[in-house]
CHARMM-style PDB file with segment names, atoms N, HN, CA, C and O in Angstrom:
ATOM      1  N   UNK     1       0.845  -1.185   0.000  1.00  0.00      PROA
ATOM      2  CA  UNK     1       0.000   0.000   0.000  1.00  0.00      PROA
ATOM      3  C   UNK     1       0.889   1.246   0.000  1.00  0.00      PROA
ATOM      4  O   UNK     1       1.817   1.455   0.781  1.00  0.00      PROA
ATOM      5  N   UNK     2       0.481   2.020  -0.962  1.00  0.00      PROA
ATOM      6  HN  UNK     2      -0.274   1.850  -1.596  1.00  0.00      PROA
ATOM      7  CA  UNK     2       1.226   3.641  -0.850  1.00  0.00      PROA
ATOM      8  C   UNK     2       1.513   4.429   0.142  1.00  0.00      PROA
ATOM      9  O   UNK     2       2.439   5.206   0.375  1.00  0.00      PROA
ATOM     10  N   UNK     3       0.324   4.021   0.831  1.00  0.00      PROA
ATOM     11  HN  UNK     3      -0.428   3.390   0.641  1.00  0.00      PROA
ATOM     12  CA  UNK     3       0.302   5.149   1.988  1.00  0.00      PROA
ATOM     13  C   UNK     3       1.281   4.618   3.212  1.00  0.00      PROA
ATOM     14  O   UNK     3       1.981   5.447   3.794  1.00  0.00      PROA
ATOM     15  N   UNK     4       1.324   3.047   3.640  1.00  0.00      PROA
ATOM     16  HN  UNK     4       0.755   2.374   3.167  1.00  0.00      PROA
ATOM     17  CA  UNK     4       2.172   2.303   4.369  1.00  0.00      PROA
ATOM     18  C   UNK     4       3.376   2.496   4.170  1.00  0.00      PROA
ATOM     19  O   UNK     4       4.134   2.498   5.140  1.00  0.00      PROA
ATOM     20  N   UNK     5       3.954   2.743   2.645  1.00  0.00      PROA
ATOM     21  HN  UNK     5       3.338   2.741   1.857  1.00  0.00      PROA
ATOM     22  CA  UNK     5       5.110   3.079   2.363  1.00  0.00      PROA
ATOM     23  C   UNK     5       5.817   3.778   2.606  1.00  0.00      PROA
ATOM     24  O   UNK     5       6.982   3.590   2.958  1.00  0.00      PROA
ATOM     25  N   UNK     6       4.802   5.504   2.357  1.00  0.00      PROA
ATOM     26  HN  UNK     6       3.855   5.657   2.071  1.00  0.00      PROA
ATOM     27  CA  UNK     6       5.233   6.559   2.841  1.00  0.00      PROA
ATOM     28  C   UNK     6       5.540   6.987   4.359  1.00  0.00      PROA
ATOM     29  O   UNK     6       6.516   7.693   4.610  1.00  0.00      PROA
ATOM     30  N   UNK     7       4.979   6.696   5.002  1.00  0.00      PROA
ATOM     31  HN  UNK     7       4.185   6.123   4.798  1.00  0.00      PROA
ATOM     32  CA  UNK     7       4.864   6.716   6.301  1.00  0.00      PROA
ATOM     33  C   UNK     7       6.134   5.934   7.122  1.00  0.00      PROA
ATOM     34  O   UNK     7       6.769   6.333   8.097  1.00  0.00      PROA
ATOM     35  N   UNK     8       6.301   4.247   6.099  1.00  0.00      PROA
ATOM     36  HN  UNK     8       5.785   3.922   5.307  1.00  0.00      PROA
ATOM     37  CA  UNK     8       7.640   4.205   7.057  1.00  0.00      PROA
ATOM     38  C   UNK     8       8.560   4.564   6.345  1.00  0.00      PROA
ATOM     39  O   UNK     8       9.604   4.325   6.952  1.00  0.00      PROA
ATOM     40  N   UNK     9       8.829   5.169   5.042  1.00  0.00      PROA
ATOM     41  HN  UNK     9       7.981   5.364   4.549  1.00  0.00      PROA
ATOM     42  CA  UNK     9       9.730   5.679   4.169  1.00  0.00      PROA
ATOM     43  C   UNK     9       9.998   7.544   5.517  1.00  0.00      PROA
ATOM     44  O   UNK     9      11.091   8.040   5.795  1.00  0.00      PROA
ATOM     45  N   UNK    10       9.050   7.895   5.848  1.00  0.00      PROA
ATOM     46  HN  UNK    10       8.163   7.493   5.623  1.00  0.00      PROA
ATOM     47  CA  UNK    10       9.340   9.088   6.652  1.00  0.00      PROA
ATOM     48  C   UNK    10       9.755   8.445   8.098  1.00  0.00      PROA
ATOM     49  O   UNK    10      10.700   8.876   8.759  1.00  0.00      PROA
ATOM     50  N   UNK    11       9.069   7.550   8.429  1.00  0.00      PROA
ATOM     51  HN  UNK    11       8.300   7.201   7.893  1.00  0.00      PROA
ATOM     52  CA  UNK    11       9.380   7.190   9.982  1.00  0.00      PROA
ATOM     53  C   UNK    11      11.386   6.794  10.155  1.00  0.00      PROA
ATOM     54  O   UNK    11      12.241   6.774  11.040  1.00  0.00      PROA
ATOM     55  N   UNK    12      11.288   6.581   8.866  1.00  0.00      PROA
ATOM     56  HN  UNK    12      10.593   6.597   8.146  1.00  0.00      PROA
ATOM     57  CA  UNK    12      12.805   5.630   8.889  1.00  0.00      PROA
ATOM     58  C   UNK    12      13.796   7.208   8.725  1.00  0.00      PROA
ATOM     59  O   UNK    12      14.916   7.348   9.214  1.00  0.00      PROA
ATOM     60  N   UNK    13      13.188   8.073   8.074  1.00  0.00      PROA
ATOM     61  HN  UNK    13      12.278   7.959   7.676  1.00  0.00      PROA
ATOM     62  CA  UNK    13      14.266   9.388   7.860  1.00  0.00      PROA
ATOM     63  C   UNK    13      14.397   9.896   9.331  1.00  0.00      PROA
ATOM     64  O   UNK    13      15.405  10.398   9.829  1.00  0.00      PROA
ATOM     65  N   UNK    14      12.654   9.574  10.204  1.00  0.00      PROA
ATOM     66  HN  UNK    14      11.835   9.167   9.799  1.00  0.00      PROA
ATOM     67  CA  UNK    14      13.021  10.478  11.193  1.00  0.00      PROA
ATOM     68  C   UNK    14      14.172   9.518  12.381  1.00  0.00      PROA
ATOM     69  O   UNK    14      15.130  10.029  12.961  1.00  0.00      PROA
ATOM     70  N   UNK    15      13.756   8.129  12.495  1.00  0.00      PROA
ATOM     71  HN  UNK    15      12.978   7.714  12.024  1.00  0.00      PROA
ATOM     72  CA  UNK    15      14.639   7.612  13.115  1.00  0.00      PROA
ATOM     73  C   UNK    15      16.391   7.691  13.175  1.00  0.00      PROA
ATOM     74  O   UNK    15      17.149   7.481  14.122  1.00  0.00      PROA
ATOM     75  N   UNK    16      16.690   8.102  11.680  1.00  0.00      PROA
ATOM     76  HN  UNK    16      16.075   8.272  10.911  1.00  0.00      PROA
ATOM     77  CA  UNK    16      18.078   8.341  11.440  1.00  0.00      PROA
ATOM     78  C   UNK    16      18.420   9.193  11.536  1.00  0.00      PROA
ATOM     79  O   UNK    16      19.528   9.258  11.003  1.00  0.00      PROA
ATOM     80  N   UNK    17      18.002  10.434  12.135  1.00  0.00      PROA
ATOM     81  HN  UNK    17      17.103  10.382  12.568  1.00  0.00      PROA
ATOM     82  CA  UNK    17      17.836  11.798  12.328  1.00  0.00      PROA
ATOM     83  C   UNK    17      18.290  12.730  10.856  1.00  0.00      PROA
ATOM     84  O   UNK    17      18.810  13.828  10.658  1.00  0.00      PROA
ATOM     85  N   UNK    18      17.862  11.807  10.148  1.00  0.00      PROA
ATOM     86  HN  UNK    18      17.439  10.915  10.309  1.00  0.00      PROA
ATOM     87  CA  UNK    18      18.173  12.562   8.956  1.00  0.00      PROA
ATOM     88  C   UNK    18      16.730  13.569   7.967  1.00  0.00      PROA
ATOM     89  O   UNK    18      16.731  14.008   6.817  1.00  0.00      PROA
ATOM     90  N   UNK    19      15.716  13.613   9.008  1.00  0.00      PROA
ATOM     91  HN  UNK    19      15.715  13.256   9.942  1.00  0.00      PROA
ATOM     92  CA  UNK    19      14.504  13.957   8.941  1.00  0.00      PROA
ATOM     93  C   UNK    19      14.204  15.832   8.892  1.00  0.00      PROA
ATOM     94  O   UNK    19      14.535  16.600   9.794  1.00  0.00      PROA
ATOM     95  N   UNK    20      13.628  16.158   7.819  1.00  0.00      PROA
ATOM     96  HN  UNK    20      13.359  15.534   7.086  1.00  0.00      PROA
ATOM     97  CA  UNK    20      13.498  17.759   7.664  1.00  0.00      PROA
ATOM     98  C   UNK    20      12.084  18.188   8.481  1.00  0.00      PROA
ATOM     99  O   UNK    20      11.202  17.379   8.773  1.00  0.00      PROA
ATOM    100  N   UNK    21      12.055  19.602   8.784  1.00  0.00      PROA
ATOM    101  HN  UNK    21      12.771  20.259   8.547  1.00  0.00      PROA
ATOM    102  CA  UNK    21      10.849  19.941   9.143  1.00  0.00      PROA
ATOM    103  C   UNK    21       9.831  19.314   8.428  1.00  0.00      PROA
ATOM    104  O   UNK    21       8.961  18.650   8.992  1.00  0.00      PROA
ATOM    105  N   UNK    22       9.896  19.523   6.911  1.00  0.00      PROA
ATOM    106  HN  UNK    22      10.603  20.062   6.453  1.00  0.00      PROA
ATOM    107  CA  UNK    22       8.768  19.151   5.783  1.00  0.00      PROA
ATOM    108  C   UNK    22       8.680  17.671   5.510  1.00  0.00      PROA
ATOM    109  O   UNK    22       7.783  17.239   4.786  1.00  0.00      PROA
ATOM    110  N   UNK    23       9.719  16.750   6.148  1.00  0.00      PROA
ATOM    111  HN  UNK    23      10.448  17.101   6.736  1.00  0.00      PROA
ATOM    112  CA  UNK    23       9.291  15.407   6.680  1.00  0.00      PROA
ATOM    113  C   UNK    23       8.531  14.809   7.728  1.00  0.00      PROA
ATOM    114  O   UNK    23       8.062  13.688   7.921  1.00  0.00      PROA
ATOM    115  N   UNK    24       8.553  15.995   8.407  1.00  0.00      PROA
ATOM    116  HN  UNK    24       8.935  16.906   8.250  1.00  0.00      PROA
ATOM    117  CA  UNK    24       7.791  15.864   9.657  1.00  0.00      PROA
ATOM    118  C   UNK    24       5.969  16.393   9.525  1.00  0.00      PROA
ATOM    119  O   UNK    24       4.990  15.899  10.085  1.00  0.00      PROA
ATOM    120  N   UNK    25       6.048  17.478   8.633  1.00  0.00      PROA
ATOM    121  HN  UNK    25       6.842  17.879   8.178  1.00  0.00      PROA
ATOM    122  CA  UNK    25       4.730  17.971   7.952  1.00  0.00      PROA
ATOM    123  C   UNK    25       4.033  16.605   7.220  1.00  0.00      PROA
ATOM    124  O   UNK    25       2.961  16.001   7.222  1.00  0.00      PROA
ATOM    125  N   UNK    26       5.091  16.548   6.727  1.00  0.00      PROA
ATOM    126  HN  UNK    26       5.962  17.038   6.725  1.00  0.00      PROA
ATOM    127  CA  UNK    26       4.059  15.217   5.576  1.00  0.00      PROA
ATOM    128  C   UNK    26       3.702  14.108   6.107  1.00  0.00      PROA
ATOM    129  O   UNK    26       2.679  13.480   5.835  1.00  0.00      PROA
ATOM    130  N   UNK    27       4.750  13.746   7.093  1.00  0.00      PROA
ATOM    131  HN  UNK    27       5.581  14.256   7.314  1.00  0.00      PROA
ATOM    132  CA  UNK    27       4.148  12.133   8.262  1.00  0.00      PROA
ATOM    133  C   UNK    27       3.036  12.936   8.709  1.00  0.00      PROA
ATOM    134  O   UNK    27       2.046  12.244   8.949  1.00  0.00      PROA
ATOM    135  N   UNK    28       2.878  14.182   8.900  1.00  0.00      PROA
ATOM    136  HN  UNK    28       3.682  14.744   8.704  1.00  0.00      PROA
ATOM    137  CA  UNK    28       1.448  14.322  10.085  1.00  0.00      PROA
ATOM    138  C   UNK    28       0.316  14.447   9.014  1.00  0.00      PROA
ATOM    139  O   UNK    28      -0.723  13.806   9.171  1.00  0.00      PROA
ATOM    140  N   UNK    29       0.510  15.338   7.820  1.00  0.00      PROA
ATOM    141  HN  UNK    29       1.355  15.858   7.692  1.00  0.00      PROA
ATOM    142  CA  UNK    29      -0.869  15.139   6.556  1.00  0.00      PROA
ATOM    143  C   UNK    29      -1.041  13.454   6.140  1.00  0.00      PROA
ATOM    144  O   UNK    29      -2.135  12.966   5.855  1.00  0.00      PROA
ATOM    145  N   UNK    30       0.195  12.705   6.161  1.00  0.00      PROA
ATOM    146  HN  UNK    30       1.084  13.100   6.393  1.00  0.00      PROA
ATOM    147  CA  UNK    30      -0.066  11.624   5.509  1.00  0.00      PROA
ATOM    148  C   UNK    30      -1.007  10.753   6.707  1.00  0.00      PROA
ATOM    149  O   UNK    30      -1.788   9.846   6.417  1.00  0.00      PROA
ATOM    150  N   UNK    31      -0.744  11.242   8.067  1.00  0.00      PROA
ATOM    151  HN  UNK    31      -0.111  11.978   8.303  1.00  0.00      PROA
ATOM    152  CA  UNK    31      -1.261  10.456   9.052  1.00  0.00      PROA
ATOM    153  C   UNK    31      -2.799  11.018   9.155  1.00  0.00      PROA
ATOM    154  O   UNK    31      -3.738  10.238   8.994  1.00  0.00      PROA
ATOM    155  N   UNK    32      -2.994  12.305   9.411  1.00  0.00      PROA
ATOM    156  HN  UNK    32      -2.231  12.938   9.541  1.00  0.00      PROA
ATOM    157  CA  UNK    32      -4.403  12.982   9.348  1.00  0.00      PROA
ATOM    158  C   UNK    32      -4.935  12.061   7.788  1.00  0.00      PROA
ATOM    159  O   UNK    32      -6.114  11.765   7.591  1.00  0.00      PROA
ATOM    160  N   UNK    33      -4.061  11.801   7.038  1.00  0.00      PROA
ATOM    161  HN  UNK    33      -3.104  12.041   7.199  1.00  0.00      PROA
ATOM    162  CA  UNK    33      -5.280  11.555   5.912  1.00  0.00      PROA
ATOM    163  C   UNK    33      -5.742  10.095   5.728  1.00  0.00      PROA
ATOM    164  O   UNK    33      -6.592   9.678   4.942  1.00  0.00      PROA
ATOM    165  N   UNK    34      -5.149   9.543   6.442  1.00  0.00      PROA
ATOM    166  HN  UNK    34      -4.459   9.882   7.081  1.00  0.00      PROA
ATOM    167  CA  UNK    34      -5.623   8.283   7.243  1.00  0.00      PROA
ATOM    168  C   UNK    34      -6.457   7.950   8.115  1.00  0.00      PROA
ATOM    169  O   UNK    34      -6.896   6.809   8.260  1.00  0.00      PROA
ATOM    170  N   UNK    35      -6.725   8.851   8.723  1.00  0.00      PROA
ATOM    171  HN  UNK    35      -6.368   9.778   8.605  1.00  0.00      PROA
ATOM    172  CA  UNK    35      -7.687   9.169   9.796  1.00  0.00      PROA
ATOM    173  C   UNK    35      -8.628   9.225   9.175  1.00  0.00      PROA
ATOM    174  O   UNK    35      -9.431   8.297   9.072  1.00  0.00      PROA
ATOM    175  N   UNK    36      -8.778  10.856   8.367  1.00  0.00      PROA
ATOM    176  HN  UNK    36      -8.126  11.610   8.451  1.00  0.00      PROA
ATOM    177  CA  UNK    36     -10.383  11.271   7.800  1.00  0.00      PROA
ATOM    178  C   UNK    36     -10.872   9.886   6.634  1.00  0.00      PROA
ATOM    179  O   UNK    36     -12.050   9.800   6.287  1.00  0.00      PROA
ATOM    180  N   UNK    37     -10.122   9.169   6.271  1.00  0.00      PROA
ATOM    181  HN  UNK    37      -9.165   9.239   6.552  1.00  0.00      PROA
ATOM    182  CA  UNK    37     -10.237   8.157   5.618  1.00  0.00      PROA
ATOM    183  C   UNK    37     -10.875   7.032   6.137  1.00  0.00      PROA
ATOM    184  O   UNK    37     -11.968   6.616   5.756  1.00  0.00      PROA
ATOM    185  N   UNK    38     -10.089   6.479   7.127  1.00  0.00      PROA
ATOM    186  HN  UNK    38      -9.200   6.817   7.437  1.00  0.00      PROA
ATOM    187  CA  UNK    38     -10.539   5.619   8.776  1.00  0.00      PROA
ATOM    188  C   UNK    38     -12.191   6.535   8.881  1.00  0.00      PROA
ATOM    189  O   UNK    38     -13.166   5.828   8.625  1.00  0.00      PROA
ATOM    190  N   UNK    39     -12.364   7.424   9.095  1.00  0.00      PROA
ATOM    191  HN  UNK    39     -11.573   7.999   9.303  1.00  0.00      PROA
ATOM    192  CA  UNK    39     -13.075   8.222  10.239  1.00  0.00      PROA
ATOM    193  C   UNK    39     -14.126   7.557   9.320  1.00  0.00      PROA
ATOM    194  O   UNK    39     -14.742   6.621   9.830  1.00  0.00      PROA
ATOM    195  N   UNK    40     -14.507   7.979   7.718  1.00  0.00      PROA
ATOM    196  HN  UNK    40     -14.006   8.739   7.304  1.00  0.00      PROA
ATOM    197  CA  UNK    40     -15.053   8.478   6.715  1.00  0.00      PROA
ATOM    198  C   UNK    40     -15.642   6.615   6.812  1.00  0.00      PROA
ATOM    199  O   UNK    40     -16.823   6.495   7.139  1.00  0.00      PROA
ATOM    200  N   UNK    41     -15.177   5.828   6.653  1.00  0.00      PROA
ATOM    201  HN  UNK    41     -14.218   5.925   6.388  1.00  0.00      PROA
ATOM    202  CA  UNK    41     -15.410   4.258   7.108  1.00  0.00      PROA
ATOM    203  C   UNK    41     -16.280   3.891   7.694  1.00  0.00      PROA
ATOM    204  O   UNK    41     -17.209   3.255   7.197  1.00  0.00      PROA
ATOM    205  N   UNK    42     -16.148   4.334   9.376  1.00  0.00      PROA
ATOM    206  HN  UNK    42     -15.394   4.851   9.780  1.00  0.00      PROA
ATOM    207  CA  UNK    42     -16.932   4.233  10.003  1.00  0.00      PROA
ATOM    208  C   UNK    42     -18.003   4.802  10.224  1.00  0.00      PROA
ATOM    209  O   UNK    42     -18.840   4.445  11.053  1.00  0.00      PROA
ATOM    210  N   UNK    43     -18.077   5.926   9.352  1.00  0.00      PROA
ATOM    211  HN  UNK    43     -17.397   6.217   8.679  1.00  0.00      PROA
ATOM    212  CA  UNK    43     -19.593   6.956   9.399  1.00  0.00      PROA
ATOM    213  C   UNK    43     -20.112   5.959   8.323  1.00  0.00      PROA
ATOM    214  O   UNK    43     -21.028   5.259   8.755  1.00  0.00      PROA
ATOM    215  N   UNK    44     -19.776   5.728   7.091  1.00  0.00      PROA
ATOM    216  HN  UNK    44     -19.032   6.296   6.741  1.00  0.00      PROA
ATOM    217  CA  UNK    44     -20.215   4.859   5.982  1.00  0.00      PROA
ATOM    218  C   UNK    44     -20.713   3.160   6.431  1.00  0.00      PROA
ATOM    219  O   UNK    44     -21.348   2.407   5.691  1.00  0.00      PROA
ATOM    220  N   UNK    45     -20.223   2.836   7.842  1.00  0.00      PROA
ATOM    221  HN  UNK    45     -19.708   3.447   8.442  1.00  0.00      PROA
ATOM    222  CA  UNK    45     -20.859   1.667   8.081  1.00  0.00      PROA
ATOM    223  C   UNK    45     -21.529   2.099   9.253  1.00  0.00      PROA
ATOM    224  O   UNK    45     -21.934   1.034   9.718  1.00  0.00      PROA
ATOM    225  N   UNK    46     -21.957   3.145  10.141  1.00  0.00      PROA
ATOM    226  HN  UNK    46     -21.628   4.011   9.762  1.00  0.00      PROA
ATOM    227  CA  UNK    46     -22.648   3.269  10.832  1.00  0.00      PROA
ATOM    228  C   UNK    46     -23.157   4.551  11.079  1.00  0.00      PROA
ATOM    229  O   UNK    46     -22.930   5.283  12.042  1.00  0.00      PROA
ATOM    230  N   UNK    47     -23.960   4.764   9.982  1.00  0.00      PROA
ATOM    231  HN  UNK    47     -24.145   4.169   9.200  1.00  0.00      PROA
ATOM    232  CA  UNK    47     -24.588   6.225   9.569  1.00  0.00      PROA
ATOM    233  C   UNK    47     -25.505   6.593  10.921  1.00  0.00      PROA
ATOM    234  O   UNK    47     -25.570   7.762  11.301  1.00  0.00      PROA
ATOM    235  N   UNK    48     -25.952   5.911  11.367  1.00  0.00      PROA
ATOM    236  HN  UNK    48     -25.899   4.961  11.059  1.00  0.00      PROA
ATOM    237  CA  UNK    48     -27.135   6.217  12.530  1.00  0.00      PROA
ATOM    238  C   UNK    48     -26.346   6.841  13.601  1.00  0.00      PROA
ATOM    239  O   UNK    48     -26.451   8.009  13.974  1.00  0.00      PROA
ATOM    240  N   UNK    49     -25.495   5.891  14.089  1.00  0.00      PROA
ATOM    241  HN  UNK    49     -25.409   4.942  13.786  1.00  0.00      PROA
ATOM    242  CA  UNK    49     -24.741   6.464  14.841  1.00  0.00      PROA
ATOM    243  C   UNK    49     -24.542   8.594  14.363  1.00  0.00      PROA
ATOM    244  O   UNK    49     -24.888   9.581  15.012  1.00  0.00      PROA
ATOM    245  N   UNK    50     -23.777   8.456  12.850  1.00  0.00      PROA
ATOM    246  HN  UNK    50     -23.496   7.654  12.323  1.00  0.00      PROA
ATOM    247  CA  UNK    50     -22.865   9.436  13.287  1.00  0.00      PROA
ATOM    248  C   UNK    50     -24.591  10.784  13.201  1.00  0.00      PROA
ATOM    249  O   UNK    50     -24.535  11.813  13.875  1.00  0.00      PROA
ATOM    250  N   UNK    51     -25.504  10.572  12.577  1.00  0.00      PROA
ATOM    251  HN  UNK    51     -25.550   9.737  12.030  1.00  0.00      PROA
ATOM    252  CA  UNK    51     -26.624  10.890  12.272  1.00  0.00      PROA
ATOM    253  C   UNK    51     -27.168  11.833  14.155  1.00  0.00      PROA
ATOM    254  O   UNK    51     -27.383  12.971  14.572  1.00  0.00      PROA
ATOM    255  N   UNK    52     -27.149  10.428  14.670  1.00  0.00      PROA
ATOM    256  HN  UNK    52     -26.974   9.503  14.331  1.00  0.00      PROA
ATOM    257  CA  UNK    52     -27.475  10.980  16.232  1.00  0.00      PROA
ATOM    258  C   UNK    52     -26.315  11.800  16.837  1.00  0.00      PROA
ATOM    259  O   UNK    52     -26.652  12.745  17.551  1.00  0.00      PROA
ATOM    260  N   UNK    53     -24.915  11.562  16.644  1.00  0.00      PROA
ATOM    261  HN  UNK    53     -24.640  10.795  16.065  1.00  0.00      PROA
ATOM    262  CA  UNK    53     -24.279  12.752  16.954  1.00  0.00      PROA
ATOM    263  C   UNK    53     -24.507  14.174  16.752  1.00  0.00      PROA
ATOM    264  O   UNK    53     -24.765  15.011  17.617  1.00  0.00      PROA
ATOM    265  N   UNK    54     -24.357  14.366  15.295  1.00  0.00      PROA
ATOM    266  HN  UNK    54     -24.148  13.686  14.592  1.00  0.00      PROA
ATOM    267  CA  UNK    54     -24.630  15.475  14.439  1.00  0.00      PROA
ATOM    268  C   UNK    54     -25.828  16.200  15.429  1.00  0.00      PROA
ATOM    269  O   UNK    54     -25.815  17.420  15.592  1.00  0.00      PROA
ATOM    270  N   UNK    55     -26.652  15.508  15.942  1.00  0.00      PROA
ATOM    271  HN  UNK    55     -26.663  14.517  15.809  1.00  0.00      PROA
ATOM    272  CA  UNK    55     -28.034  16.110  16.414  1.00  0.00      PROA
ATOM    273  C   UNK    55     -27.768  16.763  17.650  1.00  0.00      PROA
ATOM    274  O   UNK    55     -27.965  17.905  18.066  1.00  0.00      PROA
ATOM    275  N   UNK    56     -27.238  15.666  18.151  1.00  0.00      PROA
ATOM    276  HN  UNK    56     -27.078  14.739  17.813  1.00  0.00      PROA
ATOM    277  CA  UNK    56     -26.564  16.012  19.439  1.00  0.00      PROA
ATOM    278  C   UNK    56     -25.696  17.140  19.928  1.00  0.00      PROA
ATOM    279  O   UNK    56     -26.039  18.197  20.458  1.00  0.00      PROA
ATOM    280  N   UNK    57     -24.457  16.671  19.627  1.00  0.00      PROA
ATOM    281  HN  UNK    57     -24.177  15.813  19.196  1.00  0.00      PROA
ATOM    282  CA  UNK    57     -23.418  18.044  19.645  1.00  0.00      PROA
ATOM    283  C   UNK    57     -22.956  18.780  18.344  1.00  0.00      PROA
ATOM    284  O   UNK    57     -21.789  19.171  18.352  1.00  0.00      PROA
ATOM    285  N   UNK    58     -23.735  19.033  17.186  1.00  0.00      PROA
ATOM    286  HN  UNK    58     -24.683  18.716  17.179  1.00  0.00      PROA
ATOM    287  CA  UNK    58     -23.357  19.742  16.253  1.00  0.00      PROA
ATOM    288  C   UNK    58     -23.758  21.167  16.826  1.00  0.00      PROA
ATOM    289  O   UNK    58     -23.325  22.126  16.188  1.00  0.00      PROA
ATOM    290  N   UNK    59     -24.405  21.386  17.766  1.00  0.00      PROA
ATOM    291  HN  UNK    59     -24.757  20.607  18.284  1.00  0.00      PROA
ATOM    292  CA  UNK    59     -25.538  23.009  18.010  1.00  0.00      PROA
ATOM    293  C   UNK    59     -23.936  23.133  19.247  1.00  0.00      PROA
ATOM    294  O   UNK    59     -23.145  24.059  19.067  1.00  0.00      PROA
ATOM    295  N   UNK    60     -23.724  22.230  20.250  1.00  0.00      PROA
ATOM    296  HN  UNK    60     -24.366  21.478  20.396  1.00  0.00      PROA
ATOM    297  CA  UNK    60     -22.462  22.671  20.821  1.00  0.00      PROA
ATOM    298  C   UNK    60     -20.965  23.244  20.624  1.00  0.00      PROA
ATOM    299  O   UNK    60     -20.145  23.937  21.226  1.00  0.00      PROA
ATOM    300  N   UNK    61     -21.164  22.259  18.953  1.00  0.00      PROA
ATOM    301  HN  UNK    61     -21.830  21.695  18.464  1.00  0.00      PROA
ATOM    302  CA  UNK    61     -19.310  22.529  18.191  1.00  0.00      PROA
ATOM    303  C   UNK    61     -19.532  24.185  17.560  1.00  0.00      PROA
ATOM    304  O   UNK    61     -18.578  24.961  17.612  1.00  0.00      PROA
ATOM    305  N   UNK    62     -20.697  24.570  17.046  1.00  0.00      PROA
ATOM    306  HN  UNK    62     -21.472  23.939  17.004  1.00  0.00      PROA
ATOM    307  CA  UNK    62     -21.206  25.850  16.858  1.00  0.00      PROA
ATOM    308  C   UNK    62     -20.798  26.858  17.442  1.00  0.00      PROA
ATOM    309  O   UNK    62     -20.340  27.924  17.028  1.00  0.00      PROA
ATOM    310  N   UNK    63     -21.051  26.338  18.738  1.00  0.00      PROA
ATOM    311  HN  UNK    63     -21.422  25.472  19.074  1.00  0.00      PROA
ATOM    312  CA  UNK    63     -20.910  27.807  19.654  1.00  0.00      PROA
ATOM    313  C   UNK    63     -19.280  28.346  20.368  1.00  0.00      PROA
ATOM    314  O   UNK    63     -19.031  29.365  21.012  1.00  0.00      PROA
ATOM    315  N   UNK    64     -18.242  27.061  19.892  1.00  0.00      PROA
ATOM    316  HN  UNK    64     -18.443  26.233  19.369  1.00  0.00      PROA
ATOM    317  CA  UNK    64     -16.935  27.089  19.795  1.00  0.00      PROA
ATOM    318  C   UNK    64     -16.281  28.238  19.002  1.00  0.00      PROA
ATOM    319  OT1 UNK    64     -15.056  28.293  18.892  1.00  0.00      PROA
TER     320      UNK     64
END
């Protein structure tokens, strides 16, 4: 997988301390985009769920 690649292709720069700021940027987008990906999964197999959230604390994240 691409994304497995990248991630230890950066993990391995940072271990050797041969790792740039903008190596460190891209492990964290490449990791966030795993997530909203992950996240995006589990709303797609359990819509009700995320449905009753939304109802719930969407009027709270608002007022943030």
């Amino acid at each position: 997988m691409e994304l497995e690649s990248k991630v230890t292709e950066i993990l391995m720069k940072h271990d050797s301390d041969k790792s740039l700021p903008l190596d460190r940027l891209s492990l964290i987008k490449t990791r966030s985009s795993e997530f909203i990906r992950k996240l995006n999964q589990i709303i797609e197999k359990f819509p009700d769920v995320h449905q009753w959230y939304i109802e719930n604390y969407h009027q709270d994240l608002s007022d943030t």
